[in-house]
Steps between C-alpha positions, in 0.01 A plus 500: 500500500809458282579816476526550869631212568783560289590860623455389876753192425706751311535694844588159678754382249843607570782590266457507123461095369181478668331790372615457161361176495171589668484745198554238229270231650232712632511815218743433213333142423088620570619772258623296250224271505249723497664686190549845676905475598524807235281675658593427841835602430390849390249557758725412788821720357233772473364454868862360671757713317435824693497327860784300363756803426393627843585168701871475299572846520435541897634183640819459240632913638300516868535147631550535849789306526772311256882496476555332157451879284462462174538824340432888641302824310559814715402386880340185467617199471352170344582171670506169450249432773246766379518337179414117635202647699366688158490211277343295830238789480443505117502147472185513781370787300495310153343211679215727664440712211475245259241274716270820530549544090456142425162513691390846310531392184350137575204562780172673341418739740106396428618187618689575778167735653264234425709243696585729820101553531451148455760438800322749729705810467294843455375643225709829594803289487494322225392908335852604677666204322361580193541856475866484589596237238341730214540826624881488341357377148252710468658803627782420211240436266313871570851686445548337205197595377508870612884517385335418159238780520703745591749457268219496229457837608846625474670421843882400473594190657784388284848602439746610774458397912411858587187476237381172601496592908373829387221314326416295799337794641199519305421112606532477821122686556321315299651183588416609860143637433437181271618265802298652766189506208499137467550415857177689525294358203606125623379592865140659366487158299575264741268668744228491230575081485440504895849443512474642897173271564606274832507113496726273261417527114384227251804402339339408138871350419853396675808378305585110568681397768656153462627284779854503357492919479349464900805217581738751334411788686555329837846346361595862448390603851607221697902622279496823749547321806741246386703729388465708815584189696813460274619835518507413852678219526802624283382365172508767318817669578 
């Protein structure tokens, strides 16, 4: 709920204060608390940085519009105006990409499953969820470990660019034929588990739910319309 909270009220917020301090109160401080700022940091550079260099890039040289030109490279032209919307964006972007970090590295997906069943949501969805948040991982973690084999067995993946795109080649199969292995072997063993049987499961165990978490959620939900309302009525300008 905090995590979409914060990127929906990062949407709503205008201008660059208010989703700078979204980020510190609702992702910089958790972090911190939590001991996994370091972390955090890396992650989100990793995940941000490429949508980040698109965002600057396109709206600083093809903003429709602006009259205060900064500087010119061949035929385009950054502005002054292109520039204010891209750090608008990126601050939005930090905000959003850091509340979906921040809840990776702090929500146990076993957790997470177990509590959308409990709630009433399908089995298949709460699979979905799961499977997307650990397909990345584990797909990292099987090309690391095939990147070892092969080069146990001689394949080049060091040295200049050329060699180490050349020695992508050879992992992209198996990566792929691993992937669609496992997505097989999971299916055959959740079948086996009468994962497909109709009618709710017995939830054997559900992770606490205190009133202050349930009076925390709703404080965070009932924030979307108020500042909805305010953006309205001029507030935020």
């Amino acid at each position: 709920m905090a995590a979409t909270v914060t990127a929906v009220n990062a949407t709503l917020l205008g201008g660059v204060l208010g989703p700078v301090a979204l980020t510190l109160v609702a992702v910089v401080l958790p972090a911190a608390v939590a001991g996994i700022l370091p972390r955090l940091l890396r992650v989100g550079l990793v995940v941000a940085l490429p949508l980040a260099i698109s965002v600057l890039v396109v709206n600083l040289f093809f903003f429709p519009s602006g009259a205060s030109i900064l500087f010119r490279i061949g035929p385009v032209t950054a502005t002054a105006e292109g520039l204010a919307y891209a750090i608008e964006t990126l601050v939005r972007l930090v905000a959003i990409t850091g509340a979906l970090v921040l809840f990776y590295l702090t929500t146990p997906i076993g957790s997470l499953v177990v509590d959308l069943e409990r709630r009433g949501v399908s089995g298949w969805v709460a699979f979905v969820v799961s499977a997307s948040v650990r397909t990345v991982p584990a797909v990292i973690e099987r090309a690391a470990q095939i990147a070892d084999a092969q080069r146990a067995r001689g394949l080049d993946t060091e040295g200049s660019l050329w060699r180490r795109v050349r020695g992508l080649v050879p992992l992209v199969g198996p990566v792929l034929l691993g992937s669609i292995g496992e997505v097989e072997d999971r299916a055959m063993a959740l079948e086996a588990r009468g994962f497909s049987r109709p009618g709710r499961r017995s939830l054997l165990w559900a992770p606490a739910d205190r009133d202050v978490e349930r009076l925390a959620r709703w404080l965070m939900v009932l924030s979307i319309p108020v500042l909805v309302l305010a953006g309205l009525a001029g507030w935020l300008a």
